[in-house]
C-alpha positions as CSV (number, residue, x, y, z in Angstrom):
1,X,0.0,0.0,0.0
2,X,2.8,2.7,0.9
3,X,4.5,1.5,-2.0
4,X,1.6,2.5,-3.8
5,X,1.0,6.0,-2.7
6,X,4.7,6.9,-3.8
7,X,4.2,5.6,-7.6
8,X,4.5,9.2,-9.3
9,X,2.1,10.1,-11.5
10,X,3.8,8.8,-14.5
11,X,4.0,4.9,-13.4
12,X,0.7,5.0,-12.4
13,X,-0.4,6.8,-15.8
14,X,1.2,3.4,-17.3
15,X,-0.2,1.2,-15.1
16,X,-3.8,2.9,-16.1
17,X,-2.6,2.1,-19.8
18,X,-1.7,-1.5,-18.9
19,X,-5.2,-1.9,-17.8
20,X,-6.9,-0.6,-20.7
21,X,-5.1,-2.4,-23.1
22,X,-5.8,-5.7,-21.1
23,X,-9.7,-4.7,-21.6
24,X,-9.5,-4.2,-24.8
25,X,-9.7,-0.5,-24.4
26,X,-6.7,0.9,-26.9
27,X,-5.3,-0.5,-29.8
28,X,-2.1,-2.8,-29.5
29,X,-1.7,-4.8,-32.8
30,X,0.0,-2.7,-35.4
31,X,-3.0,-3.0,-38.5
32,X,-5.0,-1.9,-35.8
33,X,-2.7,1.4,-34.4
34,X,-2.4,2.6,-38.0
35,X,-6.4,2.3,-39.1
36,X,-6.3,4.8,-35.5
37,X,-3.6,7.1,-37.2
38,X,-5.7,7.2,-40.4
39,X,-8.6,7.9,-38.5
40,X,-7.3,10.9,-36.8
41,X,-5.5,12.3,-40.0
42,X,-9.1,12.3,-41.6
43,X,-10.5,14.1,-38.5
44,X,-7.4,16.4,-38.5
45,X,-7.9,17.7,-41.9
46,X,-11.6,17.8,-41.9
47,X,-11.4,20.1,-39.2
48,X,-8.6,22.0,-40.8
49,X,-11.3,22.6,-44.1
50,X,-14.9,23.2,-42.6
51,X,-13.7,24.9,-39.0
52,X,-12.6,28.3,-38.7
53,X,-10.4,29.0,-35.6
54,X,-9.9,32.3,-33.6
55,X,-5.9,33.9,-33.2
56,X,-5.4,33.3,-29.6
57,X,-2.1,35.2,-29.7
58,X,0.2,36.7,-32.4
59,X,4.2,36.4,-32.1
60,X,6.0,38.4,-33.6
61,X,10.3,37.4,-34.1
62,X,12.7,40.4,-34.7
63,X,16.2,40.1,-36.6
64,X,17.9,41.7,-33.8
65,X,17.0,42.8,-30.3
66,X,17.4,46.5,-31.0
67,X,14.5,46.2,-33.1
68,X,12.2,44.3,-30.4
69,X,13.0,47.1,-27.8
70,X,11.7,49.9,-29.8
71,X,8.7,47.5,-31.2
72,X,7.8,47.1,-27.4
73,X,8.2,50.8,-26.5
74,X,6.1,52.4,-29.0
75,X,3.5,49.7,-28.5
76,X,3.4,49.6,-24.8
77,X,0.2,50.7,-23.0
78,X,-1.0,50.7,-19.8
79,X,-3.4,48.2,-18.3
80,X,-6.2,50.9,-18.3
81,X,-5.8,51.6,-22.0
82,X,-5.9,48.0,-23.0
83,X,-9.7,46.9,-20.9
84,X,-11.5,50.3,-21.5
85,X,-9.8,50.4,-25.3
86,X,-9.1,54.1,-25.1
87,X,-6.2,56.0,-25.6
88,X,-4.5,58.1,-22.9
89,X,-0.6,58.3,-23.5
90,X,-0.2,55.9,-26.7
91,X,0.6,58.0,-29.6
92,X,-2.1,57.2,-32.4
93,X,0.4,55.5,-35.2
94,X,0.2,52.8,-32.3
95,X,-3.5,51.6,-32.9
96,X,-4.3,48.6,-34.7
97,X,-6.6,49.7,-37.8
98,X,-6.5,52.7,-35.7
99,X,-9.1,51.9,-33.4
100,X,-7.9,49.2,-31.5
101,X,-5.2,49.1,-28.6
102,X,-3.1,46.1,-28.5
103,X,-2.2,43.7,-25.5
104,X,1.5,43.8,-26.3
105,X,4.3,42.0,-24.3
106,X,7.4,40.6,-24.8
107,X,6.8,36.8,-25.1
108,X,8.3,33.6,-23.0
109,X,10.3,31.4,-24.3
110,X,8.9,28.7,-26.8
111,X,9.5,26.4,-23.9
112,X,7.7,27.2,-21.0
113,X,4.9,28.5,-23.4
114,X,1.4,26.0,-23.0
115,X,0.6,26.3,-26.4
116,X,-2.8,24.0,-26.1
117,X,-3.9,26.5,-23.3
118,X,-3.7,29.6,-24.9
119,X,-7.0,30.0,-25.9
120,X,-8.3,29.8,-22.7
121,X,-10.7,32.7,-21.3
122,X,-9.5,34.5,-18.4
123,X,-13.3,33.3,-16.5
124,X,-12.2,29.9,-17.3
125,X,-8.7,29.9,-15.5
126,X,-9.7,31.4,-12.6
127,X,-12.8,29.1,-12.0
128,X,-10.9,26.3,-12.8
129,X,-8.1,27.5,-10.2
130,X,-11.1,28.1,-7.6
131,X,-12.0,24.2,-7.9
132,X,-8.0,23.5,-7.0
133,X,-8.0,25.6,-4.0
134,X,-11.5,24.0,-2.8
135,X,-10.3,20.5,-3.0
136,X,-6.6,22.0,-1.4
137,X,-9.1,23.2,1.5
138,X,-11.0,19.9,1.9
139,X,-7.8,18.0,2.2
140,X,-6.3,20.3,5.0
141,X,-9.4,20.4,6.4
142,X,-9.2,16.0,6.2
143,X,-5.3,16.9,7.7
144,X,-7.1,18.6,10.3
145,X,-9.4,16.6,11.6
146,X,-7.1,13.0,11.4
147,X,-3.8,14.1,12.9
148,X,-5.0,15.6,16.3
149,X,-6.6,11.9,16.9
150,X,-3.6,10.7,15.6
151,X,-1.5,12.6,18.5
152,X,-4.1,12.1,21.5
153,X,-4.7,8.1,20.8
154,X,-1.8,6.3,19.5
155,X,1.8,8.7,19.9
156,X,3.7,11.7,19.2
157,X,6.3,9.8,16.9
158,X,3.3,8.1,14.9
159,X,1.5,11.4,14.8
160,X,5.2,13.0,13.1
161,X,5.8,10.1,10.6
162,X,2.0,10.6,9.5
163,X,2.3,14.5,8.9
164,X,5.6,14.2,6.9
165,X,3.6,11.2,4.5
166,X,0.7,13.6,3.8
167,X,3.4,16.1,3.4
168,X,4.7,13.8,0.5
169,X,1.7,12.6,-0.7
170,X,-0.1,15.8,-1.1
171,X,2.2,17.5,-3.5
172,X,1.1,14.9,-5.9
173,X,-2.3,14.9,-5.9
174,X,-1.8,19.1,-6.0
175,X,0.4,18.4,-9.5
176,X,-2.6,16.3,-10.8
177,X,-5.2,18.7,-10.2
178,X,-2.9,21.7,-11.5
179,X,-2.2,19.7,-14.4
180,X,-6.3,20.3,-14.9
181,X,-5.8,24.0,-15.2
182,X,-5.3,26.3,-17.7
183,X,-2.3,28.9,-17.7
184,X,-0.7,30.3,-20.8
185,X,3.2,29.6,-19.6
186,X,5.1,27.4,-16.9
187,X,5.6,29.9,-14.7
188,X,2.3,30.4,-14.0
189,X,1.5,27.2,-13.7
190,X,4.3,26.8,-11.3
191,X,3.1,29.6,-9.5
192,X,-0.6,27.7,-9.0
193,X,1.3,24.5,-7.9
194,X,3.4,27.2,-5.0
195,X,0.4,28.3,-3.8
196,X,-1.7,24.8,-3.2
197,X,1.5,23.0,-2.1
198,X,2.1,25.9,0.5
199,X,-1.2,26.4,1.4
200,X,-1.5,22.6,2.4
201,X,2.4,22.2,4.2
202,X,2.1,25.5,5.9
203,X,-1.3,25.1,8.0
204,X,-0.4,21.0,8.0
205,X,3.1,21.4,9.8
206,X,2.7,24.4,11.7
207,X,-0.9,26.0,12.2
208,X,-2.5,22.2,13.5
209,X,0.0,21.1,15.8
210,X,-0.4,24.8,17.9
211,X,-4.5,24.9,17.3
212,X,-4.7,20.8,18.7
213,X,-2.2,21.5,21.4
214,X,-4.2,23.1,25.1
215,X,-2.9,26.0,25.9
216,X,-1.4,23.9,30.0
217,X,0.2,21.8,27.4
218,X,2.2,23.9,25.7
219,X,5.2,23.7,27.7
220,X,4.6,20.8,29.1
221,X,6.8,17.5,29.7
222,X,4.3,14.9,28.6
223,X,4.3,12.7,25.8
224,X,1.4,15.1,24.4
225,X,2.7,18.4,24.9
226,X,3.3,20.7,22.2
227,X,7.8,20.5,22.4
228,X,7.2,17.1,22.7
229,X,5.3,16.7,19.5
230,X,7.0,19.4,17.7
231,X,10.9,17.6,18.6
232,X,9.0,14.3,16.5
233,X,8.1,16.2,13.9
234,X,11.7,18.0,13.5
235,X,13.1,14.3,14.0
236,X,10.5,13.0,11.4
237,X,11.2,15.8,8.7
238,X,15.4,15.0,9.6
239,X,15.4,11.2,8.9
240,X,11.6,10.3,7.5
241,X,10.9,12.5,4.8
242,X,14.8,12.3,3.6
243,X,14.9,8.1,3.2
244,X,12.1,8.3,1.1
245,X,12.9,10.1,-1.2
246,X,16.1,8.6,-1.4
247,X,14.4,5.0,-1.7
248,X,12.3,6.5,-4.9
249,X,10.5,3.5,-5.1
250,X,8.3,4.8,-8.0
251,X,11.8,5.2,-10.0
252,X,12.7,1.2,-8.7
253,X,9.0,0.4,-9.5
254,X,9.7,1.9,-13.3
255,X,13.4,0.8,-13.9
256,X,13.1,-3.0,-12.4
257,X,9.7,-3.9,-13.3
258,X,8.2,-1.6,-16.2
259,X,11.0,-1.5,-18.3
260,X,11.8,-5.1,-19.0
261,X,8.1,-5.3,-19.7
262,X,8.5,-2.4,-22.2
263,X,7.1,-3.3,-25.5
264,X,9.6,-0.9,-27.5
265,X,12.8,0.5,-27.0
266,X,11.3,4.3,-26.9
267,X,9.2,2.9,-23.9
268,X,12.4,1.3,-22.2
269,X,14.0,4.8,-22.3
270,X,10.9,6.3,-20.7
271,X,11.5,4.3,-17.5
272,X,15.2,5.5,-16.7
273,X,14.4,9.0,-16.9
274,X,15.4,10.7,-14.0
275,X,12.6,11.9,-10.9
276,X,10.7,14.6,-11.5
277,X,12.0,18.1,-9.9
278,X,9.9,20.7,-9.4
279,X,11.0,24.4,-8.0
280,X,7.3,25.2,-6.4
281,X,7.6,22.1,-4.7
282,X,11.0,22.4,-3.4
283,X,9.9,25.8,-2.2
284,X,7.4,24.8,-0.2
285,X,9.5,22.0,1.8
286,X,12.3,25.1,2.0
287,X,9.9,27.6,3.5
288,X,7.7,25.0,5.6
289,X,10.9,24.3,7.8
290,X,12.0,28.1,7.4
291,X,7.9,29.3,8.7
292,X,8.1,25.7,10.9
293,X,11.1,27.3,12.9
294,X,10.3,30.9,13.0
295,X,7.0,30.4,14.8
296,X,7.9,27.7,17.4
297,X,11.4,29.9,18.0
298,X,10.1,31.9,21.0
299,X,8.8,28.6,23.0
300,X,12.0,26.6,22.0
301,X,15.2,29.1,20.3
302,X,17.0,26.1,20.0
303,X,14.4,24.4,17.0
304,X,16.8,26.9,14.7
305,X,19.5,24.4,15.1
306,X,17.4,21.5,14.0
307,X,16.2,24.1,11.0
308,X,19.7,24.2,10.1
309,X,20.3,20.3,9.9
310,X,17.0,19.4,8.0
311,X,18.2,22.5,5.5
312,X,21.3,20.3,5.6
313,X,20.1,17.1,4.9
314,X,17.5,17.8,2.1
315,X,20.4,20.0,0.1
316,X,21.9,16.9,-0.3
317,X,19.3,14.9,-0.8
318,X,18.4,16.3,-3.5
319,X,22.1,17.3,-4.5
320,X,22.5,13.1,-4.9
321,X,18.9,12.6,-6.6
């Protein structure tokens, strides 16, 4: 079962396509892939002849980078000019058709551009960024409700080693439902993923221990006093959280068992790819331990220490992953 809730999303994305193709779901015998390919084609170009698509954005290249700065300085206006369409400082040559102001901007790079996403409405992103926070919400508020029963029935070190595995395990259900949402670069969408990760870690680590904890507890020598349970967790996020990652038994999972399976050497290569890094979420377990340490400081100044080696240890953690 733990093995299970580790698989990234990738392995279990195969194991969903193992499945299918066992039920007779997708195509596997070759005859049958290419009537597929020829069905598609047919759908591509009919759509191509009878469908008329909408620009969702124009790019524009440059010879030399001289030429994009003064493109971008004659046609720059202000936020208010481009909603209400009305000119207040743009010079008139600048209108397009003169009547129109443009939305201009210099452009990402053709990487981290989401080309499939760019014709997204602006009302569609943000609802469909509303439905990730509300389901971010519904698991804190599941965080919320187990862990304390997890600290006042069974132990402070169980209570720790079960924070840090939602900890783990909630980053990836975050990167599936981002992966639902529309945004028009990576950056943004790397900015969504910041946002749910940290909303989740922050109140997960720090705000629940403090709100479970009585306030004659706080400083307390019991087993269910707040130092008590905050020293497990600073343990658990040390040694826990570290080993694994370092296991990677989704990457084991995928280079022992689902590439010798592999029906073709493109798929074999697919397995040995490396884990996958991402800088939201590595943000989130860098300020969780930074916010962790800051607010328990005044009850216990010396938790800065055990900031320091956690820092430590995931540096080179992922330094070796």
């Amino acid at each position: 079962f733990a093995a299970f809730i580790f698989l990234p999303f990738s392995v279990l994305g195969k194991i969903l396509h193992f499945i299918r193709r066992k039920l007779g779901h997708l195509p596997t015998e070759p005859h049958q892939l290419w009537g597929r390919i020829q069905s598609i084609t047919q759908s591509i170009r009919l759509m191509q002849e009878f469908e008329v698509y909408k620009a969702s954005a124009v790019y524009v290249t440059f010879e030399t980078e001289q030429a994009q700065r003064a493109a971008l300085k004659a046609l720059n206006a202000g936020r208010f000019e481009v909603w209400t369409n009305k000119r207040v400082h743009l010079e008139g040559f600048a209108l397009f058709r003169r009547n129109f102001i443009l939305d201009i901007h210099e452009a990402d790079e053709p990487d981290t551009c989401r080309w499939c996403d760019l014709d997204s409405t602006g009302a569609e992103r943000i609802i469909r960024r509303i439905c990730s926070l509300v389901v971010t919400f519904g698991m804190t508020l599941l965080s919320i409700l187990t862990l304390p029963l997890i600290r006042v029935h069974i132990n402070t070190i169980f209570y720790s080693v079960i924070l840090s595995t939602y900890n783990i395990i909630i980053p990836l259900v975050v990167q599936a439902m981002v992966s639902f949402e529309k945004h028009p670069d990576e950056g943004d969408k790397q900015q969504s993923l910041y946002i749910n990760i940290a909303l989740f870690r922050w109140i997960n680590t720090v705000v629940v221990t403090d709100l479970t904890t009585p306030f004659l507890a706080k400083l307390g020598v019991e087993t269910f006093d707040m130092m008590n349970s905050v020293n497990a967790l600073l343990i658990s996020e040390m040694v826990y959280s570290p080993i694994l990652k370092f296991l990677d038994i989704g990457g084991i999972i995928q280079r022992h068992y689902l590439a010798p399976r592999a029906k073709t050497q493109e798929l074999m290569h697919d397995n040995f790819h490396g884990g996958y890094y991402s800088m939201a979420e590595r943000y989130t377990d860098f300020t969780k331990v930074l916010l962790l340490c800051i607010f328990y400081s005044p009850y216990y100044p010396i938790i800065f220490f055990f900031g320091v080696g956690i820092l430590f240890v995931q540096f080179w953690t992922d330094k070796i992953l």
